[in-house]
N, C-alpha and C positions, 0 to 999 in steps of 0.2 A: 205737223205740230205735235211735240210732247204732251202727255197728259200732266196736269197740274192738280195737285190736292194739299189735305192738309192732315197730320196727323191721330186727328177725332174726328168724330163726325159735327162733333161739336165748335164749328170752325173760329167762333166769337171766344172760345175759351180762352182766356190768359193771351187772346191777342196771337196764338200763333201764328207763324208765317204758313205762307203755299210753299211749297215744296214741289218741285218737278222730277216726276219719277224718269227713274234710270232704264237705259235699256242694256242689254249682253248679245252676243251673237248666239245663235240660235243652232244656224248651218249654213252652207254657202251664200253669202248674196241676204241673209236671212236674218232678223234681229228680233227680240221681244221682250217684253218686259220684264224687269229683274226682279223676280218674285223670289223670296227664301222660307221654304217650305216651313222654317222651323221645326224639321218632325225630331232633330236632333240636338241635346242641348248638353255644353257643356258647366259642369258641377262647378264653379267659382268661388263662392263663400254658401258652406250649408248650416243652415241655421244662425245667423247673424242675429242680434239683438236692433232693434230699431232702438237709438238714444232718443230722438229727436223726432217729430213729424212738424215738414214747412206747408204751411197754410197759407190762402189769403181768405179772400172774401166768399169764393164762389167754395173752398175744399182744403183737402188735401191736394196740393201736386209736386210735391219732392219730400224726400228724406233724407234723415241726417241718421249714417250707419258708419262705425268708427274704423276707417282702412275697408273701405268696400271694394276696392282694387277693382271696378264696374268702369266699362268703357259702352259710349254712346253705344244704340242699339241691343244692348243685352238686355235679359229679363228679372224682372222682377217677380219672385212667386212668393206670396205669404203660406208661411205653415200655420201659424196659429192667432189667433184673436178676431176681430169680427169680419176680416176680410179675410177670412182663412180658402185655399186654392184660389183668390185672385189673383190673375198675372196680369201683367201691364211692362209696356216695354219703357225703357231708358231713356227720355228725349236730350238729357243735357250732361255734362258733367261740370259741377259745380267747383269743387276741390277735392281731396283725398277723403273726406268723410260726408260730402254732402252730391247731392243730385237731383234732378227735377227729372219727374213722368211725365211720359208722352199723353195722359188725361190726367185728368180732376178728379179726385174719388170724392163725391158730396154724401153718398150713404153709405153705414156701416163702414167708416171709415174706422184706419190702423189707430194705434196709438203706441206710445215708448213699450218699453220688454217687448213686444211683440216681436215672434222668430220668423225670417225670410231668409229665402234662399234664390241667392243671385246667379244664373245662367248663362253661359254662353251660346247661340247658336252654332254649329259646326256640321261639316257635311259629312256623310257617309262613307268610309275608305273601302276601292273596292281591290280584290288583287285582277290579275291580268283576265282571267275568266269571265270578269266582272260578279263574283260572289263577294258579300261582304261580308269584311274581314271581322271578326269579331274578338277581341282583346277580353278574355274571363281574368275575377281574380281569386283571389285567396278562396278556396275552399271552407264553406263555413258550416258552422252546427252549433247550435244554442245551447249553451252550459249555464241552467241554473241562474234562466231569462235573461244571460245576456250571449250577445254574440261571441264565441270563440274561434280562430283561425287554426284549419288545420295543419300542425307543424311537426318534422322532425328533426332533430338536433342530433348526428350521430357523432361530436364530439359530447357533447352532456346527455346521458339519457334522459337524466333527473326534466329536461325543458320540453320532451316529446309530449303531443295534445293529440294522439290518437284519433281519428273518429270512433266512438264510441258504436258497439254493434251489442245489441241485446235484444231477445227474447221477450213479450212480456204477454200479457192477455189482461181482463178486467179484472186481476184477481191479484196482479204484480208480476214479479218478475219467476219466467219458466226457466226452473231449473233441470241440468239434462246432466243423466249421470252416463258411466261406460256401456251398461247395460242398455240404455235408450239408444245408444249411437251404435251399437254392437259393435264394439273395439274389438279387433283380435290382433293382440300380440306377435310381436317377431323376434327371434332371437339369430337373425341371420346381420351380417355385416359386422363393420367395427364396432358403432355403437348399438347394440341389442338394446330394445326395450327391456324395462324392468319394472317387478311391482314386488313389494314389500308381502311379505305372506306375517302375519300378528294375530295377536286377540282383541286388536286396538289402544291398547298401552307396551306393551313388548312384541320386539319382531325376532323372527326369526336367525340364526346368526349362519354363517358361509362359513367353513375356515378355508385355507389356501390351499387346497388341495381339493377345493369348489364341491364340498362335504357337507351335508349339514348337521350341526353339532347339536347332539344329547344330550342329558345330565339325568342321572337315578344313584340318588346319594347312595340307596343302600346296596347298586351293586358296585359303587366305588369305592364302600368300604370292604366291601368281599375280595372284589380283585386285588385289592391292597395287600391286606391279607394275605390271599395267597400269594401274591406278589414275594412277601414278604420270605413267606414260608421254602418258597422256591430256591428261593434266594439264599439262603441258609443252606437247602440240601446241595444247590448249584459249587458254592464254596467249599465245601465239604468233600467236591471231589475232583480233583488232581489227576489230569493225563488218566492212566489205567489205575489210579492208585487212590481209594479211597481212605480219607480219615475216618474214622468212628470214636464216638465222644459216647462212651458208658455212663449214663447223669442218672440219678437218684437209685441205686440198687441197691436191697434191703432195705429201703423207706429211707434211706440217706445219704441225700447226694454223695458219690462216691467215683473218684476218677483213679484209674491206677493205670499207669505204662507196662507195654509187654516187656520191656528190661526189669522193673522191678518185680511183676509176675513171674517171667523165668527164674531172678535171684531166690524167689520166694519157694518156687518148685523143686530149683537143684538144691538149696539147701535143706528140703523135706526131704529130698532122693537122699541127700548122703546122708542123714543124719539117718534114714529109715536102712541104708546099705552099710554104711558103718559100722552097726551097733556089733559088739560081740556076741550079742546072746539074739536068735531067730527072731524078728520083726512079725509079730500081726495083728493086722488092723481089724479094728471091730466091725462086724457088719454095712453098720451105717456109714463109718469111711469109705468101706469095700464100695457100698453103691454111690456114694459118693463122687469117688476115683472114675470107676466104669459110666458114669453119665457122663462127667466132662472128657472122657477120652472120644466118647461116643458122639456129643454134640461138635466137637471138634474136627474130628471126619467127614461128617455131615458138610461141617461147616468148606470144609478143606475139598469132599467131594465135586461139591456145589461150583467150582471155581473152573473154568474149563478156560485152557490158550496160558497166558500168563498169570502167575499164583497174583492171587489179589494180597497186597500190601495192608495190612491195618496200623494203625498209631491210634492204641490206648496211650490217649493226653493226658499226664498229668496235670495236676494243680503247680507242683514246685518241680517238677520234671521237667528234663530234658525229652523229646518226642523222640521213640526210638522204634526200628521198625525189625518185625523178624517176619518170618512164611508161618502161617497155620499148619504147616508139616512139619515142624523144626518142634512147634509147639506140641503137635499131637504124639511125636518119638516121645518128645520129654514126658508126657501123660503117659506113656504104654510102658517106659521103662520106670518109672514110680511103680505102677499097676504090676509090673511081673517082679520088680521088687518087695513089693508089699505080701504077692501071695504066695509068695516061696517061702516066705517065713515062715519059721515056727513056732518063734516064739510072741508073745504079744506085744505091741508098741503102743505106746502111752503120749499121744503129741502134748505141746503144751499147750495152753489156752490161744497162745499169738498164733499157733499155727491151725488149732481147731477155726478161729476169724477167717485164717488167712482160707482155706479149702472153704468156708460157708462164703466165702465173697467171691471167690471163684465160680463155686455153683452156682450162684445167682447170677454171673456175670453171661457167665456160656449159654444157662437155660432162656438168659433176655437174646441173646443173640440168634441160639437155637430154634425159638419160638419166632423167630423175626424171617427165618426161610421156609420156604414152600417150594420142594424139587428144587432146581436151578435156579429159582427165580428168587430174589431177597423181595420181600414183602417191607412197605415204607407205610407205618402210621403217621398222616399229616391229621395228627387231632387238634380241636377247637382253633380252625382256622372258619373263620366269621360266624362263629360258634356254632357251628356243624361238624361231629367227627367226620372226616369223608378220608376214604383209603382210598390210595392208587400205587399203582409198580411203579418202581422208577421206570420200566419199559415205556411206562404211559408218557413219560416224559421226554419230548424229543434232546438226542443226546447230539443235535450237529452243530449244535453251537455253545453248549454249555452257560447259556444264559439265559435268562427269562425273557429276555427281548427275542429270542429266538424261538421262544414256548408259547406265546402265545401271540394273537393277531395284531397289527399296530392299530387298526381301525376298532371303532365302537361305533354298532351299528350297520345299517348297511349301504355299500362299496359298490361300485361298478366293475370291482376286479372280483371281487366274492370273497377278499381276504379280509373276514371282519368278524366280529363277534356279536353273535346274534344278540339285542335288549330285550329283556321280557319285561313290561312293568308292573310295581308291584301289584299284589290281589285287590288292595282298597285303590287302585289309582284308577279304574274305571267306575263307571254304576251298574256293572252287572252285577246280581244280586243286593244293592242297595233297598233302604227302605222308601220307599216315598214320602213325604213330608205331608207336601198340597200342593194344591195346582189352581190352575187360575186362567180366563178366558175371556179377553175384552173386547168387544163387537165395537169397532170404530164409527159405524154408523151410526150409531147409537147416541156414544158420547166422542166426541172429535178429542182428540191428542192436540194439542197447539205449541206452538214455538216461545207460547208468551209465560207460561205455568205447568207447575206438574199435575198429573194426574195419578189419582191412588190405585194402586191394583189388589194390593192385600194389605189391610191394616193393620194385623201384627201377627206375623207365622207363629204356626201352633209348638215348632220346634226348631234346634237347629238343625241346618243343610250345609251342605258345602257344594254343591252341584245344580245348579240352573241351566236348564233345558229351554230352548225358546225357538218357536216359531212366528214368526211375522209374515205378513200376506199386505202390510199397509203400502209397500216398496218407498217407502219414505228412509231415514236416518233418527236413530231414536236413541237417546241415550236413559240407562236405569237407573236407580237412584235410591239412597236409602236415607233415612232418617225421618223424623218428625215434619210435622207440617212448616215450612216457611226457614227449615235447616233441614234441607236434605242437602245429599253428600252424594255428586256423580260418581258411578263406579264403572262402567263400562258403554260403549257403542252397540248398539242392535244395528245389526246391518239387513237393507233389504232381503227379505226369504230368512229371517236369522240367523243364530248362529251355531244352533244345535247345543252343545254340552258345554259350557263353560263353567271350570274350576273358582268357585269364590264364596269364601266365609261367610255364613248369614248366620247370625246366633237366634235365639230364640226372641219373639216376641216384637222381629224386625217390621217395621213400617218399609215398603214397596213401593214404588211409584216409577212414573216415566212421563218424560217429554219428548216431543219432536225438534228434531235438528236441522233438517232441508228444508220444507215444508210441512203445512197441517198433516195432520195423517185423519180422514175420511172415508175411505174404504177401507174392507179390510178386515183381522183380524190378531192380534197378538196372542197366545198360546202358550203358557209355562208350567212346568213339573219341577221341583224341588225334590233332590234327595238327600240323604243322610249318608 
């Protein structure tokens, strides 16, 4: 005989019937009663609103919930209101929004808005091992109290929801810089690591030839300069065949060609050889004569291999060329003209000019050699007389690109041009200003306000020295209280010497950038 019951213990309730429990097979030959553990339930409607609660006399025992989509047997679980975690199972189903429970609720019964959540029972899936199979979902993490699903999007980045991974302790979020992680750098493979080298507003520059680039105005106008001046002597000389340009002799610019020179001398010869009556020169011609035969030699000795060419340029001349030996005969047969005479010669005024611009002309040339070698004054080139031999000058290319280094600075090939910078671009021998010493322990540096360090320098500096021991990020700051004006980044351990204008009477201050600064110490000198 089956067992017989009824769905409450309360068997007079609403009249329900008996009910004859079911049985299942067991195992062979073997049968038992059809018990459903319920330990599994599935999610049906979560959080429904109750419209309705149906009553009689003894309670509650159904409800009216809008599309409960609930089939006999399922459960009823309240979420919230005075029968909050009651469950009760399904006895009837009414219509699509209505249903009657298998009991009577008489105390702390539900009422309308009240949230339930209606479940299925369902059994445990196992796989072939018999372990059960467990279905996970969406990976979650709470953004800012509410649930978020962890998601990538690798068409849209802009949709990626990351799980969030952060540091923090009771104090906020721990910041960790290269120096905590001890990063070291690689310059191996295609893409090499890289880090920017600055004072924290300007970096560094590369040029393509993977150099790093200088700048010192004043020795870029020196080199200019001489640039310049090279460049001039470079032009000036032709295959074996130098020009020379005779400029300001006797205090006044003065340019003459050796054609109209010669014209000048053959016709002082014949008129000094022509005369009918013994030609002689007065003393002071005589030495006159005898210097420019003299410096002329000199000049003409000095020349070894092929005769050096000169072109005295005129102004409205044509550029004519003769030998220093064609010139020095024409001097020695004037000179033996002159002193075989016996009688006196009288030049005229044009020709007294014409010998005094001569002598000056020779004596600038004369005075311009030393033995073999021509001496080259390159004066007030970046306003410093500085002499050199053209020897000093490399002659294998005849051009200044050739003379001196392409690089500025220094090269891994060694082919560069040493920078000195200038005397005042360091602080050695600088004056000191003042200095200053802020014990963090003391008074804490915060991320929220500045702090004053010196209220107003006693002079101007242009040089701040800084040590820092906070290992925080701090930037410095100048101006008055509540308008200051950031000027620079302190970096952990500082930064040693940094170049920057501080006029007299400046107000000082700093605040923190990473976090507090608490231990620790900051440390400044000021120079002039």
């Amino acid at each position: 005989m089956s067992n017989k019951g009824y769905p409450s213990q309360e068997k007079n309730d609403r009249l329900l019937p008996a009910q004859f429990a079911t049985v299942q097979p067991t195992a062979e030959k073997r049968h038992g009663l059809d018990v459903n553990a319920n330990m599994y339930h599935q999610i049906i409607n979560d959080g429904d609103l109750i419209d309705a609660v149906l009553t009689d006399k003894e309670g509650v025992y159904g409800l009216n919930v809008d599309t409960h989509g609930a089939l006999k047997g399922h459960l009823v679980r309240f979420r919230t209101g005075n029968s909050q975690y009651r469950e009760i199972k399904i006895q009837e189903i009414v219509d699509v929004d209505n249903f009657t429970l298998a009991e009577t609720i008489t105390d702390n019964a539900p009422v309308a808005t009240d949230e339930v959540d209606i479940l299925r029972p369902t059994q445990p899936r196992c796989n072939d091992e018999g372990d059960i199979v467990l279905t996970s979902g969406p990976l979650l993490f709470t953004l800012d109290g509410a649930d978020q699903a962890v998601t990538e999007d690798t068409g849209v980045p802009g949709n990626n929801r990351p799980l969030p991974v952060k540091l923090t302790d009771v104090t906020g979020d721990i910041n960790i810089t290269a120096g905590d992680l001890n990063v070291q750098l690689s310059h191996a493979g295609a893409t090499p690591d890289s880090v920017q080298i600055g004072d924290g507003a300007e970096t560094l520059a590369i040029n393509a030839s993977n150099e790093a680039t200088v700048n010192d105005a004043d020795a870029n106008t020196k080199l200019t300069a001489i640039q310049t001046a090279v460049e001039i002597i470079d032009n000036a000389i032709a295959g074996t065949e130098m020009q020379v340009d005779l400029v300001d002799l006797g205090g006044a610019a003065t340019e003459v060609t050796l054609a109209a020179l010669e014209a000048k001398l053959g016709a002082l010869g014949q008129a000094a050889s022509a005369g009918s009556a013994p030609v002689v020169l007065s003393t002071e011609q005589e030495v006159i004569l005898t210097a420019i035969q003299t410096a002329v030699e000199v000049i003409d000795n000095a020349i070894a291999g092929a005769q050096m060419q000169v072109d005295l340029v005129g102004i409205a001349d044509v550029a004519t060329e003769t030998t220093l030996a064609a010139l020095s005969a024409k001097l020695g047969a004037l000179g033996q003209a002159a002193s075989a005479a016996s009688a006196p010669v009288v030049l005229s005024t044009e020709q007294e000019v014409i010998l005094t611009a001569i002598r000056s002309a020779v004596e600038l040339l004369d005075n311009a050699i030393s033995g073999s070698e021509m001496q080259v004054d390159l004066v007030d080139i970046g306003g410093v007389a500085t002499e050199s031999t053209l020897g000093d000058i490399s002659t294998d290319t005849g051009n200044i690109d050739g003379k001196l280094p392409a690089a500025l600075g220094q090269t891994t090939s060694g082919a560069s041009l040493a920078v000195v910078p200038a005397s005042d671009y360091v602080s050695a021998g600088r004056t000191p200003v003042e200095f200053e010493r802020h014990d963090y322990s003391s008074t804490t540096v915060t991320t929220a306000a500045y702090t004053e360090l010196i209220a107003s320098t006693s002079g101007a500096a242009n040089i701040m020295e800084i040590f820092d021991s906070s290992g925080q990020t701090l930037v410095i700051a100048f101006g008055a209280a509540a308008s200051e004006s950031d000027q620079f980044l302190v970096f952990p351990g500082g930064n040693g010497k940094v170049e920057v204008a501080i006029p007299a009477a400046t107000r000082i201050s700093i605040k923190a950038i990473s976090a507090n600064a608490d231990a620790g110490e900051i440390s400044i000198n000021l120079y002039n």
